[in-house]
LOLUMDO-422689 format. One line per 3 residues: number of its first residue (from 0); their letters; for each residue x negated, y, z negated of N, C-alpha, C. Coordinates in steps of 0.001 Angstrom, whole numbers, plus 500000, padded with zeros to 6 digits. Each point is the difference from the previous one (the first is absolute). Last residue first. Layout:
LOLUMDO-422689
NUM> a> X:Y:Z:X:Y:Z:X:Y:Z; ...
//
This chain:
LOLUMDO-422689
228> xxx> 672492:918514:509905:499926:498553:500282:501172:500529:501435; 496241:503298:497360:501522:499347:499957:499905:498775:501033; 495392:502390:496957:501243:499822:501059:500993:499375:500035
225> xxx> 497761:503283:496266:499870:498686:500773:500747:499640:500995; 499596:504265:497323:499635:500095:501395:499683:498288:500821; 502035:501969:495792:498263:499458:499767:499973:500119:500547
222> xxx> 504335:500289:500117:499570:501750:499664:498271:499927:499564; 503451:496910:503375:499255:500177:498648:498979:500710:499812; 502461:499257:504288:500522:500614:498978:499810:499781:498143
219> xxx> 496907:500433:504798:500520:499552:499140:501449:500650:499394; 499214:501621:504756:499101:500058:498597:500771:499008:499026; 499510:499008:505508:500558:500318:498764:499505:500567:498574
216> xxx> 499561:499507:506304:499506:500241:498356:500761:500062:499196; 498712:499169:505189:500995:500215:499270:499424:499686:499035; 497684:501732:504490:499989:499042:498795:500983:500219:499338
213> xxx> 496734:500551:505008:501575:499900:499312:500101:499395:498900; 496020:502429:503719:500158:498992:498735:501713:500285:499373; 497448:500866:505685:501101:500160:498819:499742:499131:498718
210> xxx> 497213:501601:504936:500504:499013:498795:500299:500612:499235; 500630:502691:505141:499379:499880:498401:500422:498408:499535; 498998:502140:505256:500779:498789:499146:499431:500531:498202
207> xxx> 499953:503940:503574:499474:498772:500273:500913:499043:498636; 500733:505200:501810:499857:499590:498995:499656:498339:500313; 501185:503948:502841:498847:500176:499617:499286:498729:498553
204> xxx> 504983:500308:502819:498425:499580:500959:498924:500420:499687; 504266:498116:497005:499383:500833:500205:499087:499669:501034; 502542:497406:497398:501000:500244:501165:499323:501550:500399
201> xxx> 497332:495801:496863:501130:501352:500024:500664:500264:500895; 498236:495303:498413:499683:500723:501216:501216:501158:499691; 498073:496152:496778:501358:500836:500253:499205:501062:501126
198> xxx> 498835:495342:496465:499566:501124:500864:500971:500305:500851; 499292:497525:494551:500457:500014:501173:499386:500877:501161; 499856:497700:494727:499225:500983:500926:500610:499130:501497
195> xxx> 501587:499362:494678:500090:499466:501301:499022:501237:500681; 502322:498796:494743:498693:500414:500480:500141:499351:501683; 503469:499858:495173:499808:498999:501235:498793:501018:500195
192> xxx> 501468:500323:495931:500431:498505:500190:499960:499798:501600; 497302:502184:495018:499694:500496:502238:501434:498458:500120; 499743:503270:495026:499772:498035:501135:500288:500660:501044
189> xxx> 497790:503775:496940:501265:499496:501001:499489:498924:499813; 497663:503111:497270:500963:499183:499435:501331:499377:500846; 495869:502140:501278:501001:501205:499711:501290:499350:499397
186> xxx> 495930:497451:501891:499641:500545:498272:500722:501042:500140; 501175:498077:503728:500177:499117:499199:499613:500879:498218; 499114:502008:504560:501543:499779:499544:500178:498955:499010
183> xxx> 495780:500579:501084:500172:501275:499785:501359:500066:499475; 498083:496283:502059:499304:499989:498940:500886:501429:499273; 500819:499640:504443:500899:498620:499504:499659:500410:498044
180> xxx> 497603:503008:503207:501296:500145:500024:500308:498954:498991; 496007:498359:501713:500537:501145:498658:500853:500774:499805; 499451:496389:503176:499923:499895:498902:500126:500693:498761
177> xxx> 500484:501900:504592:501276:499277:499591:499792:499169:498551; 497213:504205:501645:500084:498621:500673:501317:499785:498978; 499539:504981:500033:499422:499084:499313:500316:498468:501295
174> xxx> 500489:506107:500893:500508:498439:499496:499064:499059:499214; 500651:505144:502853:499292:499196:499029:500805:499006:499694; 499106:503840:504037:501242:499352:499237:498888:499197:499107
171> xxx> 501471:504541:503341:498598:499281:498982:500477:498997:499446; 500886:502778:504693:500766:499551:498926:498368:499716:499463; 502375:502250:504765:498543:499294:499352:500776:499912:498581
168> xxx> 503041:499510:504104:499993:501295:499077:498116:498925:499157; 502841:497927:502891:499977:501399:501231:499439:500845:498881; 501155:495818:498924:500977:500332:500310:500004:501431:500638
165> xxx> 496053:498379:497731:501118:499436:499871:500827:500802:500363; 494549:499557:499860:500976:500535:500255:500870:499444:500036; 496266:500279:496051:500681:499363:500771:501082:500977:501601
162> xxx> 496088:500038:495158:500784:500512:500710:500506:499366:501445; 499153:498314:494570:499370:499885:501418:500512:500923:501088; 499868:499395:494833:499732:501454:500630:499671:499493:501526
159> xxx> 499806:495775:497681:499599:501037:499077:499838:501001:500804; 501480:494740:500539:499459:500826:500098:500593:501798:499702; 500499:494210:500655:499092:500885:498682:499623:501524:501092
156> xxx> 504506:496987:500968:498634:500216:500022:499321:500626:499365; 505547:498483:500499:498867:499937:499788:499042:500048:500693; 504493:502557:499891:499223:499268:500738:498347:499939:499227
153> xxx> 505354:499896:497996:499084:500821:500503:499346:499593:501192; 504496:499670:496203:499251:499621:501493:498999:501344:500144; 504012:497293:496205:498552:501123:500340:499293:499406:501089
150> xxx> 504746:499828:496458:499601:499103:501272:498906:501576:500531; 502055:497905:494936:498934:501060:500763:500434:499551:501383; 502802:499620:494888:499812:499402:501036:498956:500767:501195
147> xxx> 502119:499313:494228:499655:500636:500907:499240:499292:501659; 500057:498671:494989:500801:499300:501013:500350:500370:501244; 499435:503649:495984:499561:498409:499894:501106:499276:500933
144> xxx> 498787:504749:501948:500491:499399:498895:499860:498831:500119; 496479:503103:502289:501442:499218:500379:500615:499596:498529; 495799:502723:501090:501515:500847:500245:501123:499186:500003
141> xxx> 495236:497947:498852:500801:500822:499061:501087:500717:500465; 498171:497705:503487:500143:499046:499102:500208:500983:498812; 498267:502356:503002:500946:499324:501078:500648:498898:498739
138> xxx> 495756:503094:499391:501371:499883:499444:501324:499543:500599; 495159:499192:501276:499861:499280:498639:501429:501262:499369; 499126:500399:504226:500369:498614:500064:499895:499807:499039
135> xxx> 498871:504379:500391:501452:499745:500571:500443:498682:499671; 495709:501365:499358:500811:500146:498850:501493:500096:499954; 496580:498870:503376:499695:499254:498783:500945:500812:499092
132> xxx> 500025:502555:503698:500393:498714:500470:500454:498596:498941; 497429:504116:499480:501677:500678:500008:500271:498504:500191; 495694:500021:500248:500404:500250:498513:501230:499893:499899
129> xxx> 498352:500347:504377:499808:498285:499396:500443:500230:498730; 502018:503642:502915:498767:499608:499736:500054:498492:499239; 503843:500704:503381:499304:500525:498837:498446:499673:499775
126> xxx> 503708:499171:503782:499378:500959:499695:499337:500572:499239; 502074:495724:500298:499330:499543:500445:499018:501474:500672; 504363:498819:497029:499137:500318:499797:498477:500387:500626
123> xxx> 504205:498330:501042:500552:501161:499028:498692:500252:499895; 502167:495786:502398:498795:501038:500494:500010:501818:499160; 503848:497292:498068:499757:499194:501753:498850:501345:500011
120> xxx> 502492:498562:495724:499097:501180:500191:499227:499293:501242; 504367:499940:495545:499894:499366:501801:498513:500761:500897; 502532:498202:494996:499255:501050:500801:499887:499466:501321
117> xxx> 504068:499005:495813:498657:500028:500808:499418:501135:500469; 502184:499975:496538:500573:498889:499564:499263:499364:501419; 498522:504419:497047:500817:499604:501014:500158:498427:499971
114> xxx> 497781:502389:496475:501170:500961:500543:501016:499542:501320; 495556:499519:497164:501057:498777:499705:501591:500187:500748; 496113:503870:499380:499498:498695:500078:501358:499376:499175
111> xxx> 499245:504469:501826:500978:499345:500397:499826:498472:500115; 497277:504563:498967:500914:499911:499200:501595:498601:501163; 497525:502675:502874:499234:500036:499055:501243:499658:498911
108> xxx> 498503:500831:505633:500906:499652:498881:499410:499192:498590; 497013:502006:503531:500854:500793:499107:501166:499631:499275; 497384:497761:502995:499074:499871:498871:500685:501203:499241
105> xxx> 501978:498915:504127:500262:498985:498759:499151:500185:499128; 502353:503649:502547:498738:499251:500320:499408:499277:498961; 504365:502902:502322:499242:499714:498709:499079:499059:500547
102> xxx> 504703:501623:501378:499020:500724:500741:499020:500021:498761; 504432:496860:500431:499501:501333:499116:498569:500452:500905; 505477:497174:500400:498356:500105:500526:499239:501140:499402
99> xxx> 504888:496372:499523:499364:501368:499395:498489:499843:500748; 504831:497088:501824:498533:499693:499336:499543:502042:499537; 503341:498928:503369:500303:499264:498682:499170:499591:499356
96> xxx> 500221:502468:503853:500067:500701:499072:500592:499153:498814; 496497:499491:504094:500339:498896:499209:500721:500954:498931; 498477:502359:503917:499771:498546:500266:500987:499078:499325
93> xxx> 498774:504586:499007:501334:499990:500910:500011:498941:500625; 496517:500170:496482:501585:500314:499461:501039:500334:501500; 495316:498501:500894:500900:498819:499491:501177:500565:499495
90> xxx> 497382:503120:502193:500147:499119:501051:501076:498735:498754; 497688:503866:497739:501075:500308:500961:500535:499383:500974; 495945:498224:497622:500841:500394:498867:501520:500682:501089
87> xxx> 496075:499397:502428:500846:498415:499849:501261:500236:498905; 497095:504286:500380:500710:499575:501304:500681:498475:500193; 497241:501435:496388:501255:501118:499953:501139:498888:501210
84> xxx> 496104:497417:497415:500167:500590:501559:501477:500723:500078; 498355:496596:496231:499105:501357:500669:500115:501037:500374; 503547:496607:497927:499315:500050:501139:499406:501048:499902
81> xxx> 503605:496184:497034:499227:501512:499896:498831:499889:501610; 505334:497911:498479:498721:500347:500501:499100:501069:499706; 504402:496823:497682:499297:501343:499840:498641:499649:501093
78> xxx> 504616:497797:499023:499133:500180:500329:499740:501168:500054; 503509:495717:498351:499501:501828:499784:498850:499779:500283; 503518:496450:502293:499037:499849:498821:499373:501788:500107
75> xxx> 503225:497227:503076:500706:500636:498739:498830:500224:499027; 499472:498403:504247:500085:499134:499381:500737:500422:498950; 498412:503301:502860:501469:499275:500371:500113:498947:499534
72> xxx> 495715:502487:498778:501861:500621:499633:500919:499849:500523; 496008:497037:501292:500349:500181:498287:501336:500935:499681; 498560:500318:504278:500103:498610:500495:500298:499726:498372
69> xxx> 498133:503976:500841:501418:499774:500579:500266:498303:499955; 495620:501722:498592:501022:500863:499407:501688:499524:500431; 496217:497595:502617:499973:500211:498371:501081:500233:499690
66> xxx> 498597:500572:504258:501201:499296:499966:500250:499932:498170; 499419:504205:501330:500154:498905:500850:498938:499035:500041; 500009:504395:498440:500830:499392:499069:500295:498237:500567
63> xxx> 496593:503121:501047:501128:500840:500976:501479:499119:498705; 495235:499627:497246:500382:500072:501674:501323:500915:500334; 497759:498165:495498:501150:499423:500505:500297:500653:501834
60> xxx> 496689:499356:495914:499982:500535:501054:500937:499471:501115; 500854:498013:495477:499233:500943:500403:498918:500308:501622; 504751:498369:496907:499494:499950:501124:498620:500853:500100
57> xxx> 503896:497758:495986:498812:500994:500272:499355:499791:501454; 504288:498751:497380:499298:499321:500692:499188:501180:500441; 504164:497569:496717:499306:500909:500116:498774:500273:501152
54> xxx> 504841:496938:500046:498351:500138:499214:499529:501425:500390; 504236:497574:500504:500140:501566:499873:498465:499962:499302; 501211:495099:500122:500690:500693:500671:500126:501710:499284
51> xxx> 496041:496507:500027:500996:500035:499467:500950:500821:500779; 495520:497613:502264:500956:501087:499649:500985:499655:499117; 498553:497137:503236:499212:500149:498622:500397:500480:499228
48> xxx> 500965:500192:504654:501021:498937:499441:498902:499650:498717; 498559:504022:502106:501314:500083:500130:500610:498750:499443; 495445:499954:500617:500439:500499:499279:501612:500778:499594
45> xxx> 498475:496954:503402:499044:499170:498749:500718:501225:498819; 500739:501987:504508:500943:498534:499784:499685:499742:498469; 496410:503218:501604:501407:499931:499286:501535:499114:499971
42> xxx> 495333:498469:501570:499870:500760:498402:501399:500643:499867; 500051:498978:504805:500134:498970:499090:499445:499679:498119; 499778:503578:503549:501308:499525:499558:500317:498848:499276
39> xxx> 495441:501141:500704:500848:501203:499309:501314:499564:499996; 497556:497198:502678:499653:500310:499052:500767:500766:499167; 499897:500411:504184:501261:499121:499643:499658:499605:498228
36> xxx> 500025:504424:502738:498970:499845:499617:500854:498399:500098; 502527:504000:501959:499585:498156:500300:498895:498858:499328; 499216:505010:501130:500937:499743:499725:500505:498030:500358
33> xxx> 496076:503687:500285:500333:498911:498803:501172:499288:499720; 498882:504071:502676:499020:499098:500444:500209:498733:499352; 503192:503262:499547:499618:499299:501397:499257:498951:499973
30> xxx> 500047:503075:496202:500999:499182:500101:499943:499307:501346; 497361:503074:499885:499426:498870:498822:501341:498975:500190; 500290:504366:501703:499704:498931:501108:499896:498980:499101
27> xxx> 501594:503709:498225:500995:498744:500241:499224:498821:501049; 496426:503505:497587:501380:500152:499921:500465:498556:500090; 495305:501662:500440:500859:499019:500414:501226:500157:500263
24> xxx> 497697:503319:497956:499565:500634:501279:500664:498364:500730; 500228:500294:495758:500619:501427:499844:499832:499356:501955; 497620:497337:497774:501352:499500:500110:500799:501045:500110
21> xxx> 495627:501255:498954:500187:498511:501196:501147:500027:500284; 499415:502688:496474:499189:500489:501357:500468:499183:500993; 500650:498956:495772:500417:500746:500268:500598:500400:501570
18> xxx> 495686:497228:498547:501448:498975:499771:501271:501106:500639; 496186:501990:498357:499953:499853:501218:501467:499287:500231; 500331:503734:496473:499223:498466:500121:500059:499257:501114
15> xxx> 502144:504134:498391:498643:500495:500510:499102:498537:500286; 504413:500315:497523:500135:500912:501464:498352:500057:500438; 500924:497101:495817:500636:500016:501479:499742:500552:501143
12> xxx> 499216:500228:495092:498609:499351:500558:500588:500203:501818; 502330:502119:496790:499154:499684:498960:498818:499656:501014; 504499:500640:500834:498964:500594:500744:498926:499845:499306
9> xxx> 504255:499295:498390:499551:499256:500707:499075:499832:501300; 500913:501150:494570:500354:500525:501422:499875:499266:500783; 501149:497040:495913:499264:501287:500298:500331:500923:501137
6> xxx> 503188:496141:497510:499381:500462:501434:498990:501199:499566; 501956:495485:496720:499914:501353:500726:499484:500517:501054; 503140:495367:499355:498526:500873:499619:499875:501261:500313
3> xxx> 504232:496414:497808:499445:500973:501060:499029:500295:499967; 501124:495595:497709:500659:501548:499954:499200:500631:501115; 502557:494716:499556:498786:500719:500260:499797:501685:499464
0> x> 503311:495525:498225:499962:501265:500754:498564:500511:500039
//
């Protein structure tokens, strides 16, 4: 059995953080634009027939709830989303009411190392400062229990506070190249068991082709952090 983590407020960092901002003023289009990712459906297939049955399952930035969130609480598995964005937070509970959604911001959940059985974290990060960023990916691998499971998508490139336009709205985004990502998820005590970069044309007319990094992960289940077979 996993135990519960605690929740701080959840405004701690949230309501005022661009990320916030962004996706307050996106809403359900996001869902549009992405919909069909094939990628993504296919990390959760991988993780749906992985899965124990009634797993625990942490979503972070979980969106309108779609396809993530829903596609796990009709597998029969407990889900918890957390999201930024008041406004996605009110879009997935009348979306997905078989799943829990909290209005929080992952550097605020606190107290919840070993706690879930996976994580799930599709483009979650890619609003943060480089610090926020680096310390997100070096706890993606302590929130999971031994043997625990990751599926994580971003978009690799090195870069730092870039401001960007996306989807009609200016943005800042930060990332890492795909080597160091890889380097990053590994010394968090994951086996990487698959890694793919793909490209995905949004369903948006302001938004151009993004590359995609896709990775499934396991944390050891030896409590040295050696890897599993």
């Amino acid at each position: 059995m996993t135990s519960e983590p605690a929740h701080p407020s959840p405004l701690a960092h949230g309501a005022a953080s661009p990320a916030a901002v962004l996706f307050d003023a996106i809403g359900a289009t996001y869902e549009t634009a992405f919909a069909g990712l094939p990628e993504q459906l296919a990390a959760l297939d991988w993780l749906i027939d992985t899965l124990a049955p009634g797993s625990k399952v942490l979503d972070i930035g979980s969106g309108t709830g779609r396809p993530t969130a829903e596609r796990l609480a009709a597998a029969g598995h407990r889900v918890t989303g957390i999201d930024v964005s008041a406004t996605m937070v009110e879009l997935a509970r009348a979306r997905v009411p078989g799943a829990t959604f909290e209005h929080l911001d992952a550097r605020d959940l606190a107290d919840d190392a070993g706690a879930w059985d996976a994580v799930c974290a599709f483009f979650s990060f890619l609003q943060l400062p480089r610090v926020d960023l680096d310390a997100q990916l070096a706890r993606l691998g302590e929130r999971l229990a031994p043997g625990g499971l990751l599926v994580f998508a971003t978009v690799p490139a090195e870069v730092d506070g870039v401001e960007i336009e996306w989807m009609g709205q200016r943005a800042r985004v930060t990332s890492h190249g795909t080597d160091v990502l890889m380097d990053r998820l590994r010394a968090t005590g994951l086996e990487i068991l698959h890694q793919g970069v793909s490209v995905f044309h949004p369903n948006h007319p302001d938004t151009g082709p993004e590359e995609q990094l896709y990775v499934y992960a396991r944390r050891s289940a030896d409590p040295q952090g050696g890897a599993t077979d």
